[in-house]
N, C-alpha and C positions, 0 to 999 in steps of 0.2 A: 598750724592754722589757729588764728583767733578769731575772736566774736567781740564787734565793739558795742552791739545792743545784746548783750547775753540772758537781757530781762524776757524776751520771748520766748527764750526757751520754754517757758512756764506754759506754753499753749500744748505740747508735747504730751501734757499730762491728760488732753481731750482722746489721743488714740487711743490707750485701753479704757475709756468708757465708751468710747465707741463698739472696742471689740466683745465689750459685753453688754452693750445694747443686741448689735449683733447676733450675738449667742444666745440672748433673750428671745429674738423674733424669729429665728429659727427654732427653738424651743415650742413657742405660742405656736406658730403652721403646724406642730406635728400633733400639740393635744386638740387641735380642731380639725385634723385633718379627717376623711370621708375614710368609714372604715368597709373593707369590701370583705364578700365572705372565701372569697377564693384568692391563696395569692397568686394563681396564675391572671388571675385580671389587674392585681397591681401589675404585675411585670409588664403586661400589654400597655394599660394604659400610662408608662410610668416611661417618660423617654427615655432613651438609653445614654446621657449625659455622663459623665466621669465625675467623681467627686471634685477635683482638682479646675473644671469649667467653673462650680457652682464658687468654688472660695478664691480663685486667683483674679476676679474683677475685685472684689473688695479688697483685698489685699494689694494688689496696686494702689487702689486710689488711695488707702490708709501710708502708702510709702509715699505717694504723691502728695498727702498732707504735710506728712515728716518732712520733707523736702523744702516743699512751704515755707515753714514755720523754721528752717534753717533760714532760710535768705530772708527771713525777716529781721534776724540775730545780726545779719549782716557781715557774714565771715569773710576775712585777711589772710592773706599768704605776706609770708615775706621770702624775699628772693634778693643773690647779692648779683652788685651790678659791678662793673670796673669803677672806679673814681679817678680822680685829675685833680682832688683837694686834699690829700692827705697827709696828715701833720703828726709827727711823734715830738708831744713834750717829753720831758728828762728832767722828773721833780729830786732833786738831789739833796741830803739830808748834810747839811753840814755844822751840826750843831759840836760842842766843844769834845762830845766822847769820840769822834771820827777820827782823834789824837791817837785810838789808842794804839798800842805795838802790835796786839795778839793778833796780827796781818798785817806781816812787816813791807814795806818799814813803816805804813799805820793805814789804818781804817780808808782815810781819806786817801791818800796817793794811790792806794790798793784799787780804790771805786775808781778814782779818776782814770787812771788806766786802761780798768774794764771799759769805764764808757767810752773812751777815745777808740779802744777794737769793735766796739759796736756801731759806734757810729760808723765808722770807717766800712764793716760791712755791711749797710743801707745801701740802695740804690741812690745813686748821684743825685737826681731827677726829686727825691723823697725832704720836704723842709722838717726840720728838726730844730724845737727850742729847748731854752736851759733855763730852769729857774731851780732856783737854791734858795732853801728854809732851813731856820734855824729858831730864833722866838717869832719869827713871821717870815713870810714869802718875798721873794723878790723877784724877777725877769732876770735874767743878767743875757740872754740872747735871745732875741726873738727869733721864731724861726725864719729859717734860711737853708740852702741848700750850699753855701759856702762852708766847706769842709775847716778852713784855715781859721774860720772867728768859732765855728764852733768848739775847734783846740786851743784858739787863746782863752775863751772862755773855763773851758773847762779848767786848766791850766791856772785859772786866776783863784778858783775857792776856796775862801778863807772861812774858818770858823767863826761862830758866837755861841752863846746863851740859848739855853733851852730848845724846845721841838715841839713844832706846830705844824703837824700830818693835815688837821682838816685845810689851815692854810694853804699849805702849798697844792691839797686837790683845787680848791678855789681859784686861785690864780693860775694854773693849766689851763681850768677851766674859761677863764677870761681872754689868756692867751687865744684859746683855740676858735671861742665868740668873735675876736678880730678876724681871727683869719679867714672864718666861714660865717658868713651873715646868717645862715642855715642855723647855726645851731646858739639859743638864745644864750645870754648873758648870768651869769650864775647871780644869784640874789646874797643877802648879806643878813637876813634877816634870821638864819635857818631853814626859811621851810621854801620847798622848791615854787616858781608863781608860774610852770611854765606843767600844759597837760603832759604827762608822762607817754613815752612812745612807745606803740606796740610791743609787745615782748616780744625777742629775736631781732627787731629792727634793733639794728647800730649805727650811727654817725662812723665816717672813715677816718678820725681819729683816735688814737690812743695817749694815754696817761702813764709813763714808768716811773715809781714812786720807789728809789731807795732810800732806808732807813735803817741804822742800829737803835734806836731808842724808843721809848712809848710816847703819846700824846701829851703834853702838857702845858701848852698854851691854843691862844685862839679856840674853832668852832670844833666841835668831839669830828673824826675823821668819818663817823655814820652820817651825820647830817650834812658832810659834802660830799660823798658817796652817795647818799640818795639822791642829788642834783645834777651828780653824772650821771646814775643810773635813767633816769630823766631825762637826759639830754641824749642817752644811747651812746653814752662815750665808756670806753673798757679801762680799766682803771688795775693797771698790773702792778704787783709790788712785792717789794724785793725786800725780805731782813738780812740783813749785814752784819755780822761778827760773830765769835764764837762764846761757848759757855763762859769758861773759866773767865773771860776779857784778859784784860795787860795791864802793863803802865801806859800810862796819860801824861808822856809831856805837852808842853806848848808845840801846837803846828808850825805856829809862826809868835815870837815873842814881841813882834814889835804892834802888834793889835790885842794884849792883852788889857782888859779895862778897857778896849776901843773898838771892839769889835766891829764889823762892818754889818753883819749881820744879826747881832746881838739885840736880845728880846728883855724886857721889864722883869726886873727881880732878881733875887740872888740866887749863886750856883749853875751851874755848868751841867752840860749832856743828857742824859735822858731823865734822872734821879736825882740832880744834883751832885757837888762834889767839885771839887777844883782840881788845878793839873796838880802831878806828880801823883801815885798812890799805885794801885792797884783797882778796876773798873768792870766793876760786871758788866756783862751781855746788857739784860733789859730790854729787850728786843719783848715786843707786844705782839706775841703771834697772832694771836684769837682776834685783837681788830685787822692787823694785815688781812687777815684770811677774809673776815668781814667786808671790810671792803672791796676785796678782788670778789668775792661771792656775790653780793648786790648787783655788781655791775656787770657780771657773767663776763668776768679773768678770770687770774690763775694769782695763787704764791707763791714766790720762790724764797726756798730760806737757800742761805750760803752761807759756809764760815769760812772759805778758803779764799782765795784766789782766782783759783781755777771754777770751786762750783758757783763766783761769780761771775766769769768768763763764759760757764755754761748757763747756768741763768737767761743772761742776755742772748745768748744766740740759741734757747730755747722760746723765747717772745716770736708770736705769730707773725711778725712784720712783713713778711711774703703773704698773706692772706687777706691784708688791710682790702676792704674792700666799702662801697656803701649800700646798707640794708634796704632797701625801699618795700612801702607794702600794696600791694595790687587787692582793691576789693573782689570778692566770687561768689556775690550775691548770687549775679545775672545765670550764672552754671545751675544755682539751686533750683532757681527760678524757671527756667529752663527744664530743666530736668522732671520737675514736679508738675509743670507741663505737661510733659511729654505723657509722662505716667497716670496722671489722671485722663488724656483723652486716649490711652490706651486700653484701660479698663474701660471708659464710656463704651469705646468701638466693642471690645469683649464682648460688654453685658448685652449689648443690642442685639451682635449676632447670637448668643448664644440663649439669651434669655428673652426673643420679641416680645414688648408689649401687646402687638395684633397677631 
């Protein structure tokens, strides 16, 4: 449960002066109270009420306050509903290090792979697009639930220059703005323009973001991570490769110097560095992790084959559902109702003015 006016809480701070006003005025009856010389005349004149009469009217009404001063705060539930619009982007990282061996026969082929099992185990029915980064974001398939352009697509990615993580959250994000008028338009400027949604509510799209390399072009991958998180889109993501890295041949030698997806500046893969050699990892866990944590995912690191096969078919994709939030003012409201003319009725029978 949230609270979208949580400033009223601050009224909450009126019950315990209440209860020691209370405890005050009960105090003042007894040092003015009529002293008799026998206590067999208190007890006569002294009705035989229960302690529990005299204090369970006020204490109601003081919960029926509480109650109040809830539905004033204006508290949300969120609750998941089935959806009819749900899209899995596939931000896929094909900057120059994706060459390397240390996941034969390399980085890239190894991913492509994986995702062609992943997609394949999607529901028919579920559209799924592909954009590839490398110094910037592209589209290469919009979504679609055609199984056969999703494998020519995949099938087609070619390396470049550099890695730009917050890019290609961006253009997910743009993606998935087409597809659903629901969910606004990611900005460019850095900072989100768009009110952030309830926590727990989610949009019924998701984001799977693989990557071997750190951030080093375009916007830092926090400040499009907070514009999912904003938009209620989950934002999963995957590190790819292992410690030690490989060699680094050409994926493909006839796009060197001509990269299709190639970014401004010199040097290749996550740190730079050209083909042939030996290639560390460079894998940026602590922003992965960041931004799967903002937008309430998950990380998966992989260095195999297999713990990328598991990876993927660890993603909640039987789950995808969409969050919606139901106001529960009217319950508090209600409620505090109830409980204030319930002490009313108390105090009247148990305590008549005449």
């Amino acid at each position: 449960m949230s609270l979208l006016w949580p400033g009223f809480l601050v009224l909450l701070a009126t019950i315990p002066l209440l209860i020691a006003f209370y405890i005050w005025m009960q105090r003042r009856r007894r040092r003015f109270a009529v002293r008799f010389s026998s206590l067999s005349l208190v007890r006569e004149a002294k009705p035989n009420h229960s302690r529990w009469r005299r204090y369970l009217p006020p204490a109601l009404f003081l919960l029926a306050l509480a109650s109040l001063v809830f539905a004033l705060a204006r508290p949300v539930t969120v609750f998941a509903v089935p959806s009819s619009k749900t899209t899995i982007i596939m931000a896929m990282d094909v900057s120059r290090s994706m060459c390397s061996t240390d996941i034969p026969p390399n980085r890239l082929v190894a991913a492509q792979n994986a995702a062609l099992t992943f997609i394949e185990a999607q529901r028919p029915d579920i559209p799924i697009g592909i954009v590839a980064f490398a110094g910037f974001a592209e589209l290469i398939q919009a979504p679609t639930t055609d199984r056969e352009a999703l494998r020519q697509a995949i099938l087609s990615l070619t390396t470049g220059r550099r890695t730009a993580i917050g890019s290609a959250i961006i253009k997910s994000l743009e993606v998935i703005a087409e597809a659903d008028p629901d969910v606004p338009p990611p900005v460019t400027d850095g900072a989100s323009a768009v009110a952030p949604v309830v926590p727990g509510q989610f949009a019924p799209h998701i984001i799977v973001l693989l990557t071997d390399g750190a951030n080093n072009a375009g916007p830092r991958p926090e400040e499009a991570a907070q514009q999912a998180a904003d938009r209620g889109i989950r934002v999963y993501t995957i590190g790819f490769g292992t410690a030690q890295g490989g060699e680094m041949p050409n994926c493909n030698p006839r796009y060197v110097g001509n990269e299709p997806y190639s970014g401004y500046g010199m040097g290749g893969g996550a740190f730079g560095g050209g083909f042939g050699g030996q290639f560390r990892r460079g894998i940026d866990e602590e922003t992965l992790k960041r931004v799967a944590a903002m937008t309430a995912a998950e990380y998966y690191p992989a260095e195999s084959v297999e713990e990328l096969v598991n990876a993927f078919r660890e993603l909640p994709t039987h789950l995808i559902a969409k969050y919606e939030t139901q106001e529960i003012s009217f319950a508090f409201a209600a409620l505090g109702a109830l409980l204030a003319a319930v002490a009313f009725a108390l105090s009247l029978l148990w305590h008549p003015l005449l």
